[in-house]
N, C-alpha and C positions, 0 to 999 in steps of 0.2 A: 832331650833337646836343651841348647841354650843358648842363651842373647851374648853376642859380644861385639865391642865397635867393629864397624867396616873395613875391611882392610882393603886396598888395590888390586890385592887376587881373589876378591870377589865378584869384580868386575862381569869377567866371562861368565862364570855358573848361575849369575843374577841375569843377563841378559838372556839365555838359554833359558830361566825359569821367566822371566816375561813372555817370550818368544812361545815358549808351551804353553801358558795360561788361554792363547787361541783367542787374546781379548783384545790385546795394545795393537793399535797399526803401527810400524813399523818406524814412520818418523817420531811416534810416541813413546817408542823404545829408545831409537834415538838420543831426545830427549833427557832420557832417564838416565843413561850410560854416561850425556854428557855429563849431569849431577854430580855422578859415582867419580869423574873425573876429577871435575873440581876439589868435592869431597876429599878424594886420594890422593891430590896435587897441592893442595893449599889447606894443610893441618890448620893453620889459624885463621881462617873463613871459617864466619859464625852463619851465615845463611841456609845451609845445611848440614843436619845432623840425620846421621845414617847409623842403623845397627843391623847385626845379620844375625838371622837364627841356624843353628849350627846343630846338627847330630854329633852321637859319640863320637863319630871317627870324622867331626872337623868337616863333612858333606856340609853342604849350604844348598838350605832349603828355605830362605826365605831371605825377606826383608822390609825394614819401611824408611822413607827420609821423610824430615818434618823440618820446619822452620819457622822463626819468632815472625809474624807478619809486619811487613813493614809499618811503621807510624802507628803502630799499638804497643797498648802498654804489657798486657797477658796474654794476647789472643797467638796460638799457632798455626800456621800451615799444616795438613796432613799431606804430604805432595803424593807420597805412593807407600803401598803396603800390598806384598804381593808374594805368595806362597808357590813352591811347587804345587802343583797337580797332582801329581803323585799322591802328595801329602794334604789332600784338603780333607777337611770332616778329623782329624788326627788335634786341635788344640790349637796350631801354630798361629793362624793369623790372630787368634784372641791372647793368646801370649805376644806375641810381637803390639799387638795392640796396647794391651796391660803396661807393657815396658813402655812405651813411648807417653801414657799417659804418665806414667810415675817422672820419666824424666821431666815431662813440663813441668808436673807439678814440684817438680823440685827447684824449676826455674822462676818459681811466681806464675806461671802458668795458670790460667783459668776458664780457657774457652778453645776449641781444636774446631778448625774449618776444616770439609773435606768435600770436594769436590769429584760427580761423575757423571757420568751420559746417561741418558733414559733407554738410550738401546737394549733388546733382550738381549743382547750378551750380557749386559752387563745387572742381571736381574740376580744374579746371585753375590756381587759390591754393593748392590742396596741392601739385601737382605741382611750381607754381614754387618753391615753398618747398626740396621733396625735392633740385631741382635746383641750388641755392645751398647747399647742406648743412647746412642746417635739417635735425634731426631731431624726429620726434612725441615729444613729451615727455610727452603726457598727454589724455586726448580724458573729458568727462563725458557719459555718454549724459542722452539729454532735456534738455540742459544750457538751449536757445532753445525749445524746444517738442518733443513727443513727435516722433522719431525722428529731432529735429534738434543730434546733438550738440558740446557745445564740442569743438574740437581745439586745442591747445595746442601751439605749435613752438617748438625754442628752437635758439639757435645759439651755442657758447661762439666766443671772439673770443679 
């Protein structure tokens, strides 16, 4: 496997791996696709930065985008980080993680927010997070809808 920037035909095989993750609703893919657009349409837009994990033969199986938070000085966005299914338990998202750490940190970087729902779907996004040592910074109850609350992680660098 390996990290390389995003390109526009990654578009499709990234939404088709959101789509199978069985996690994002669908305007939350949306969403994401629009990123990948901008991303893929406006090279010198600093707001997101996207990289794709990539097998020998160039398959794409994964991805994350991140961004400098507005009105700070170190602090990043983790907007998304999201692996084939196929391929989970296999390294990927701790590699894709690893790299996006290293870019901050190459940026002056020193603090990565990430944000995600309390839903049990999403009990195995906490966990990876807990695993990379992210700690819970902060969780809003009802924050998406009653009993679905924000979690907030943060990782100092």
């Amino acid at each position: 496997m390996s990290i390389r920037p995003f390109v526009k035909e990654d578009i499709q095989p990234l939404r088709d791996i959101l789509r199978a993750t069985d996690v994002f609703k669908e305007e939350e893919i949306t969403v994401a696709v629009e990123l990948m657009e901008i991303t893929a349409g406006e090279p010198d837009q600093k707001d997101y930065i996207m990289a794709t994990s990539v097998n020998e033969a160039n398959v794409v199986r994964g991805y994350y985008c991140i961004g400098p938070t507005p009105m700070t000085c170190s602090t990043f966005d983790l907007y998304w980080i999201a692996v084939d299914p196929a391929m989970h338990g296999k390294g990927i998202g701790r590699e894709l993680n690893r790299h996006c750490e290293e870019y901050i940190i190459g940026r002056g970087g020193t603090l990565i927010v990430a944000e995600t729902s309390s839903q049990p779907k999403y009990e195995k996004t906490r966990a990876f997070y807990l695993r990379n040592h992210y700690i819970e910074a902060s969780r809003i109850r009802d924050y998406y809808s009653p009993g679905d609350d924000l979690v907030v992680y943060t990782k100092h660098l």
